[in-house]
C-alpha positions in Angstrom: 123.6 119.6 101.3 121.2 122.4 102.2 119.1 123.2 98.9 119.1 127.0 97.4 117.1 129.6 96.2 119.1 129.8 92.2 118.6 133.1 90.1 119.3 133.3 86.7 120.6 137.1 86.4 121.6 138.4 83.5 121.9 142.3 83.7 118.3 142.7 82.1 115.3 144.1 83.4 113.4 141.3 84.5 116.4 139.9 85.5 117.1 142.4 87.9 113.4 141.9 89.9 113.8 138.6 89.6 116.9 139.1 91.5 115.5 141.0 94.5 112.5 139.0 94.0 114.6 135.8 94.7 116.5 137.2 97.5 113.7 138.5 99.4 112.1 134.7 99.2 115.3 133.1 100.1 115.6 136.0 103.4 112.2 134.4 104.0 112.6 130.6 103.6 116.3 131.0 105.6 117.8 129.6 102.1 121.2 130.4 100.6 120.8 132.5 97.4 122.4 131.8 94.0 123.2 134.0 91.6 123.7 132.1 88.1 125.5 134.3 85.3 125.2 132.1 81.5 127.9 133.9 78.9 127.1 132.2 75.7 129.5 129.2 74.5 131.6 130.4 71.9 133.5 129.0 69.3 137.8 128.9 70.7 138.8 130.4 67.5 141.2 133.3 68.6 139.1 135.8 66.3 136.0 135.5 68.7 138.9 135.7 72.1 138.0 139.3 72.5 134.1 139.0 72.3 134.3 136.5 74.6 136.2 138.0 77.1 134.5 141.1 76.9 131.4 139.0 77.3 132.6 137.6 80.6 133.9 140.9 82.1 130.3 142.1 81.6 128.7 139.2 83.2 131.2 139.5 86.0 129.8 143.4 86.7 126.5 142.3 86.5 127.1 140.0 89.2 129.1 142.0 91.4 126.3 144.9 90.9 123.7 142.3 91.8 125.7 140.8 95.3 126.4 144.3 96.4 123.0 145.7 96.5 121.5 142.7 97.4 123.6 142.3 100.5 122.6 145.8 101.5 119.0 145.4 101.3 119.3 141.6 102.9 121.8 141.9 105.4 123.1 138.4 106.8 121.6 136.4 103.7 124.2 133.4 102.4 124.9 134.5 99.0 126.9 133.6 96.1 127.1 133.5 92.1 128.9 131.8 89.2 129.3 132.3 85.6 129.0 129.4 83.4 129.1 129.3 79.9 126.2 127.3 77.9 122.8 127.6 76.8 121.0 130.0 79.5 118.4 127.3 79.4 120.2 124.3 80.1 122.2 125.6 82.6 119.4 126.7 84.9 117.8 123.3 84.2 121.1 121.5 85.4 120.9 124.1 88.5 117.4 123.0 89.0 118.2 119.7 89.8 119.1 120.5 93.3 117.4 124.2 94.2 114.8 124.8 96.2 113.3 127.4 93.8 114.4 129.0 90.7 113.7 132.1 89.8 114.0 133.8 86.2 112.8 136.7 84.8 109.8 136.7 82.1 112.5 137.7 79.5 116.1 138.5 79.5 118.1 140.7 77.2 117.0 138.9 73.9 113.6 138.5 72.3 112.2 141.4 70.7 109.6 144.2 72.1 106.3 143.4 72.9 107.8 139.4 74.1 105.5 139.2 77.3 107.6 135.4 78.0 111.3 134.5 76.6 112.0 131.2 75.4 114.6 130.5 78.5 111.6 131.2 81.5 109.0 128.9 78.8 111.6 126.1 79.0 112.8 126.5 82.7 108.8 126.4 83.9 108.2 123.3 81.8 111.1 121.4 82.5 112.9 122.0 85.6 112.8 120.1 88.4 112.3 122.4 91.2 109.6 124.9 91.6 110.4 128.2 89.2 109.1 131.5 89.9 108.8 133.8 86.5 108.9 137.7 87.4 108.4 140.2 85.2 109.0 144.1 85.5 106.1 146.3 85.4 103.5 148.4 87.9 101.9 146.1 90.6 98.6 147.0 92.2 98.2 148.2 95.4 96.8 145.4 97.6 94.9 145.7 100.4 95.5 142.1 101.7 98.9 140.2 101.5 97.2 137.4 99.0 98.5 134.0 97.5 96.4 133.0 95.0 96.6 128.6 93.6 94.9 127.0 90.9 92.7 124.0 91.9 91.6 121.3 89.7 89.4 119.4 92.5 88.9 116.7 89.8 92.7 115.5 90.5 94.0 118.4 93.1 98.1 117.8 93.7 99.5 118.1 97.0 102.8 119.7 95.6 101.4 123.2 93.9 99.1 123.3 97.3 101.6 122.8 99.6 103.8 125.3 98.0 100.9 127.6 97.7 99.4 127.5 101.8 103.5 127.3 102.8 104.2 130.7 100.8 100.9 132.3 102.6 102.3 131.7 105.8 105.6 132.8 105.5 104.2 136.2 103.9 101.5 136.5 107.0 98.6 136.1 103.4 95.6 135.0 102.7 95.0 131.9 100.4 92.8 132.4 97.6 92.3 128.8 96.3 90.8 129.0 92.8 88.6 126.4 90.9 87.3 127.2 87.5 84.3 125.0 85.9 81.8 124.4 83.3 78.6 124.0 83.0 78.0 120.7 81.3 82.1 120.9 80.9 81.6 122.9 77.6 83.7 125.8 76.6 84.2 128.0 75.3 80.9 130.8 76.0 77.9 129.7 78.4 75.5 126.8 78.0 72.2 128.4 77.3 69.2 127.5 78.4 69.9 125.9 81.8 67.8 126.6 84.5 69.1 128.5 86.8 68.4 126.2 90.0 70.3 123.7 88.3 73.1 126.0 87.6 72.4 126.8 91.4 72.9 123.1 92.4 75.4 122.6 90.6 77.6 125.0 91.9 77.1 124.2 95.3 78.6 120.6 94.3 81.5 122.3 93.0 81.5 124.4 96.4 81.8 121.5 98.2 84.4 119.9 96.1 86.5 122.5 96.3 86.2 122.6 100.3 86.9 118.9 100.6 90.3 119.2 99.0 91.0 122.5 101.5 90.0 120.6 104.4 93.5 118.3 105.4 95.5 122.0 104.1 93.5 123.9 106.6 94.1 121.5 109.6 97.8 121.0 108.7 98.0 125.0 108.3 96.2 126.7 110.8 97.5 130.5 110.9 96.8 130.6 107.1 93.1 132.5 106.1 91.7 130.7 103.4 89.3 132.3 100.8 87.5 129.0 98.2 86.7 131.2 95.3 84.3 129.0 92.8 83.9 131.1 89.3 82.3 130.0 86.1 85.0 130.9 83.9 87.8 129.6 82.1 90.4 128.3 83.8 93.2 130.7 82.5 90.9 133.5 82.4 89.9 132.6 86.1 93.7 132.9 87.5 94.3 136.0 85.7 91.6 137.7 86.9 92.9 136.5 90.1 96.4 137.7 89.5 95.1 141.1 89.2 94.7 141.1 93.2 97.6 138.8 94.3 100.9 139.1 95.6 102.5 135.7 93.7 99.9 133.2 91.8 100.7 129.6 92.0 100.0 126.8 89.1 101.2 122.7 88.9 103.0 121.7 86.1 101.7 118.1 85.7 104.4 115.3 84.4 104.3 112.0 83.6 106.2 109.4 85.9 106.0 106.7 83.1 107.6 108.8 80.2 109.4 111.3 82.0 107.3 114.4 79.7 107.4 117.7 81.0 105.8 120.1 79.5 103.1 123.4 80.2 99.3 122.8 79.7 97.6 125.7 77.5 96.3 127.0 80.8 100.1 127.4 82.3 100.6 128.9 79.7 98.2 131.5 78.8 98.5 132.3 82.5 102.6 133.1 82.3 102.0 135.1 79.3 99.1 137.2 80.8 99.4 137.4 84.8 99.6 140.7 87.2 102.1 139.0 89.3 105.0 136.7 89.8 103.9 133.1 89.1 105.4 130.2 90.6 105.0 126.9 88.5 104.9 123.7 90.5 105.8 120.3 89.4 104.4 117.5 90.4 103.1 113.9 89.2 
């Protein structure tokens, strides 16, 4: 069965960008695209009938809207949608299980202003089991350079979030900005004072060279792709949104236990979906 790109549209801004955001990847990766719709489950008592039928009209436009602009600006992409009723949530989860990506917005018609991240794109990113891109609305800066931008711990560096990473370069013709964030002394937060600076020197160059050693096999296996190591002395979260400032799509594993099945988003994740520039795709991996 050939795997999908799944959006999970639901008439609201970020929704909407996430929607040509997904369709543009799936025109790129050759993928069908999915439009998922959630109306939520209501009780059958025949005083809610009308709510819930207005509900699904609405959900029905939003989708029809959505497919017929789409399939202008993408013209031969394999597209469809369905409505399902349920937790918005769950039902992308269940979707996950056999995309190739899902995309969400950052929030969706609930929350209240000033949310930066709904509760349905926190849960999706920590729990499904396919990559999941979270898009928000919102000015983007001018770049320069196509960029793709990864987060890599060299300590324990996981081949899915890089391989996702260095394949999404090449199919946008970008650069790969692989970042790796450290400490001195592995203190934080603030610097460690009174280190001399050729051993902050040295030091660095170790973490240099790390950092290149878990590029190498990436470079060799992809070629075309331009990659730019960029070593800072920073926080890790900090680190990738600074770099998110200057990328096209920012990249971060989503590490999960094999032994207890947990899923869930590290504090960096995390700070990193709440305060990025551009649309992040969380990767899991074990």
């Amino acid at each position: 069965m050939t795997r999908s790109v799944v959006v999970g549209i639901d008439g609201s801004p970020d929704s909407l960008v996430a929607g040509e955001w997904g369709a543009q990847e799936a025109f790129r990766r050759r993928l069908p695209l999915r439009l998922v719709n959630v109306a939520p489950a209501l009780d059958r008592d025949v005083t809610e009938l009308p709510l819930t039928l207005s509900w699904r009209l609405t959900g029905e436009e939003v989708l029809q809207r959505a497919e017929v602009e789409l399939a202008a600006g993408y013209p031969g992409l394999a597209m469809n949608s369905v409505e399902v009723s349920g937790s918005a949530a769950a039902v992308l989860l269940s979707a996950s299980r056999t995309a190739e990506l899902l995309v969400v917005g950052a929030r969706g018609d609930g929350g209240f202003d000033g949310l930066a991240v709904g509760s349905t794109a926190l849960a999706t990113a920590s729990t499904a089991s396919c990559p999941v891109a979270v898009v928000r609305t919102g000015p983007t800066a001018a770049h320069h350079v196509a960029e793709v931008s990864v987060g890599v711990d060299v300590g324990r560096a996981a081949e899915a979030p890089l391989g996702f990473a260095f394949s999404a370069a090449r199919l946008r013709g970008a650069r790969l900005r692989a970042v790796h964030a450290w400490a001195l002394c592995g203190a934080w937060p603030g610097p460690v004072l009174g280190v001399p600076e050729e051993d902050r020197g040295a030091w660095e160059d170790e973490e240099v060279q790390r950092l290149s050693d878990v590029l190498q096999g990436w470079r060799e296996r992809y070629p075309s792709v331009a990659v730019l190591p960029d070593v800072v002395l920073l926080h890790p979260a900090d680190a990738l949104v600074r770099a998110s400032q200057r990328a096209d799509l920012l990249v971060l594993g989503r590490r999960s236990s094999p032994r207890t099945a947990e899923r869930r988003l590290g504090p960096v994740a995390h700070a990193v979906l709440h305060h990025a520039h551009c649309p992040v795709v969380v990767v899991p991996h074990t």
